[in-house]
N, C-alpha and C positions, 0 to 999 in steps of 0.2 A: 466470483471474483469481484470485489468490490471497486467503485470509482473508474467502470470498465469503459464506457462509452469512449473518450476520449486518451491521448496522450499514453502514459506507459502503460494502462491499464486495458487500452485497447488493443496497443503493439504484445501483448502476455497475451490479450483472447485470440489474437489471429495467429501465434504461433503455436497455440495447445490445440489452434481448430485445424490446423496445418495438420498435426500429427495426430489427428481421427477422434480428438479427444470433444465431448459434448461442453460447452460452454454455458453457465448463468452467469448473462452480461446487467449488473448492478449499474444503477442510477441515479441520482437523488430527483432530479429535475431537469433531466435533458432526454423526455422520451425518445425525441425525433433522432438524437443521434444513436442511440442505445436500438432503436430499430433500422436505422439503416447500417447498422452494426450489424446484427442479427441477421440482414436480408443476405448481406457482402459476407459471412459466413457459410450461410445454406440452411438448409434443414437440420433439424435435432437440437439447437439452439433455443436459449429461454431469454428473456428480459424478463428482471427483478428490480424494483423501486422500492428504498427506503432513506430516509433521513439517517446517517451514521448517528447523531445525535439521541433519536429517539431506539431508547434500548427495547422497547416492546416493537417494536417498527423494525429494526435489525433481527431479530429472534422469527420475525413474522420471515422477512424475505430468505431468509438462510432456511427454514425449513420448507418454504414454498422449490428453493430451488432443487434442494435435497427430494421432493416428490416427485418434481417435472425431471429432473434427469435421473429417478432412479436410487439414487446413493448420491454421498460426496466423498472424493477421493481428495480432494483439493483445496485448499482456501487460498485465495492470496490479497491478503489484505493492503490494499492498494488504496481507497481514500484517504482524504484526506486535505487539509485547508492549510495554508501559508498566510493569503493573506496579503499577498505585495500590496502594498502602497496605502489602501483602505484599514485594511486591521493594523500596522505598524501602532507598534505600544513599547516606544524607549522608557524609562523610566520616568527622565525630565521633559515636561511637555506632552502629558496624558493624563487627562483626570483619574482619579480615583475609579468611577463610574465605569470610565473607558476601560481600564487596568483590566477589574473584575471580570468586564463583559468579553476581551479578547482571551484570558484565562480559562474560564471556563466554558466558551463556545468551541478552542480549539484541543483542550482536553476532552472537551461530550464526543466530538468526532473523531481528532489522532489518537486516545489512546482507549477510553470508554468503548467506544465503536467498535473498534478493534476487539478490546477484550472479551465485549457482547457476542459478534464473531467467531469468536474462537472458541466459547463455549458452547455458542448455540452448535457450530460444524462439529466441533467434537463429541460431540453426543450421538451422529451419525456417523461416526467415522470408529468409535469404540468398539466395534466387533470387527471388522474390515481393517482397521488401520489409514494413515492415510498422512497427507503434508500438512502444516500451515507455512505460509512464508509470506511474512512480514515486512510493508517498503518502508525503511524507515532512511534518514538521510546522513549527510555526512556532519549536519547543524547536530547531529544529538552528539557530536565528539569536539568539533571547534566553538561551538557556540554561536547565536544568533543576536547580535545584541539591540538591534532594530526589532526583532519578534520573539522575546524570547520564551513565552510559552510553548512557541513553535518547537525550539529546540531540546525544552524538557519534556515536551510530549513525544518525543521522537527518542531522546536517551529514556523515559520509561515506558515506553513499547520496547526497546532491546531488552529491557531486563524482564517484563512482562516473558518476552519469548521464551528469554533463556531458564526461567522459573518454570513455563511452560514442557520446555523441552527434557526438562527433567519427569516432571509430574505425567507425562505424556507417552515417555518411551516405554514403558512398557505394556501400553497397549499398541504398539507399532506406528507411534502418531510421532512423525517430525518437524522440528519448529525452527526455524532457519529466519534469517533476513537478507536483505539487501541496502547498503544503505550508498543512494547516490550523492552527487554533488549536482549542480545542475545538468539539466536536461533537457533537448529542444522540445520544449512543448508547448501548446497554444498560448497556455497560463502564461511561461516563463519567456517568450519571441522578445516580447517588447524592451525585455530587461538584461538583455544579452548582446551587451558592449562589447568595446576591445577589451576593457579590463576584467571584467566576468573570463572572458576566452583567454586570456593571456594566464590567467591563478592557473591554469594545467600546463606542461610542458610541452603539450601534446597542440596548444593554441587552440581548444575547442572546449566546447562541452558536450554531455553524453549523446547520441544519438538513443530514442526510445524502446528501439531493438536490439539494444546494446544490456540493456537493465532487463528486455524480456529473456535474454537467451540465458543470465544468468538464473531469473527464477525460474524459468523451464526445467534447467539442471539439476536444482535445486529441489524441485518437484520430483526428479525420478526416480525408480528405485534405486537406481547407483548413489546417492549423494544421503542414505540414509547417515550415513556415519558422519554427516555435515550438518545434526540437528544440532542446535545449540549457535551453532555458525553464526558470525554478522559479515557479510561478504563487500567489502568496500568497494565503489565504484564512481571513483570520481576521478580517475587520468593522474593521479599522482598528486593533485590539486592540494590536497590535505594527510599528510604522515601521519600515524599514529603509532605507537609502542604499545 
């Protein structure tokens, strides 16, 4: 499970550990929380560190986890960079330089990473079968216009999946997403106004275990016939046809 240490990626490893399942809790640079992750699991648990970025560094952790637990049944690609406030790249009032460097740092990790991911799991999941499920947001349908790589990196991971989900089913590999709207997490506390809370009818935004109980589902064998799926999850916030 990649981007697990923290926020939705940690609320996914504590409810697959819930239900007996062994967990590789992914990194990039937060060992300390990535093992007191691991300890507040129990035993049979692994920590994995890689750069989403670097695709030989992704290829390396996905088969290290595949050793240390055995097999993989599971991907759920969960990193992943936004960016608030530091990366913001409008079009007017960002050099060129700047343009490039948010484009391609958050394509190497949202969709690259991912993609790396999903080839590397699927290669141990080819005889066995198995999920991938995809976090991708509700920015890849309304649009981002303060970050907008963000949001094309997030509408081609959906189509990534759904290409996936075809090329995939018949070796019993499902490929699903979830795509939220915001969500309480450390990243996003600071940036979670009345008016952020007010865009849902519901006057909030997601809670973390809210997005894991969906990709849990998502992961079982009952939701095989939901590969292909982009599972919306943002309170009504954003409509779509």
């Amino acid at each position: 499970m990649t981007g697990s240490s923290r926020g939705i990626g940690r609320a996914v490893a504590q409810l697959f550990a819930a239900g007996g399942d062994r967990v590789a809790i992914h990194h990039r640079n937060s060992a300390a929380q990535a093992e007191a992750l691991r300890a507040e699991l129990g035993a049979g648990h692994v920590v994995v560190q890689a750069d989403m970025g670097d695709a030989e560094a992704v290829r390396r952790m996905v088969d290290e986890a595949a050793e240390a637990l055995g097999g993989l049944d599971v991907l759920v690609n969960n990193a992943g960079i936004y960016g608030i406030r530091e990366r913001e790249h409008p079009v007017f009032g960002t050099s060129f330089e700047q343009w490039q460097a948010a484009w391609q740092r958050t394509f190497d990790v949202n969709l690259f990473g991912a993609a790396n991911a999903a080839w590397a799991a699927a290669q141990h999941m080819r005889e066995r079968g198995g999920r991938i499920i995809n976090v991708s947001s509700r920015g890849a349908f309304r649009g981002e216009p303060e970050q907008p790589s963000y949001g094309a990196s997030k509408a081609a991971l959906n189509a990534m999946g759904q290409s996936l989900a075809v090329a995939l089913a018949p070796y019993g590999i499902g490929v699903a997403a979830v795509a939220p709207g915001f969500v309480e997490t450390e990243m996003a506390a600071a940036h979670l106004n009345d008016a952020i809370l007010a865009q849902s009818p519901f006057n909030r935004v997601a809670r973390p275990e809210e997005i894991a109980a969906a990709v849990h589902w998502l992961a079982s064998p009952e939701a095989q016939w939901a590969s292909g799926s982009i599972l919306d999850l943002n309170g009504a916030s954003y409509l779509r046809t």
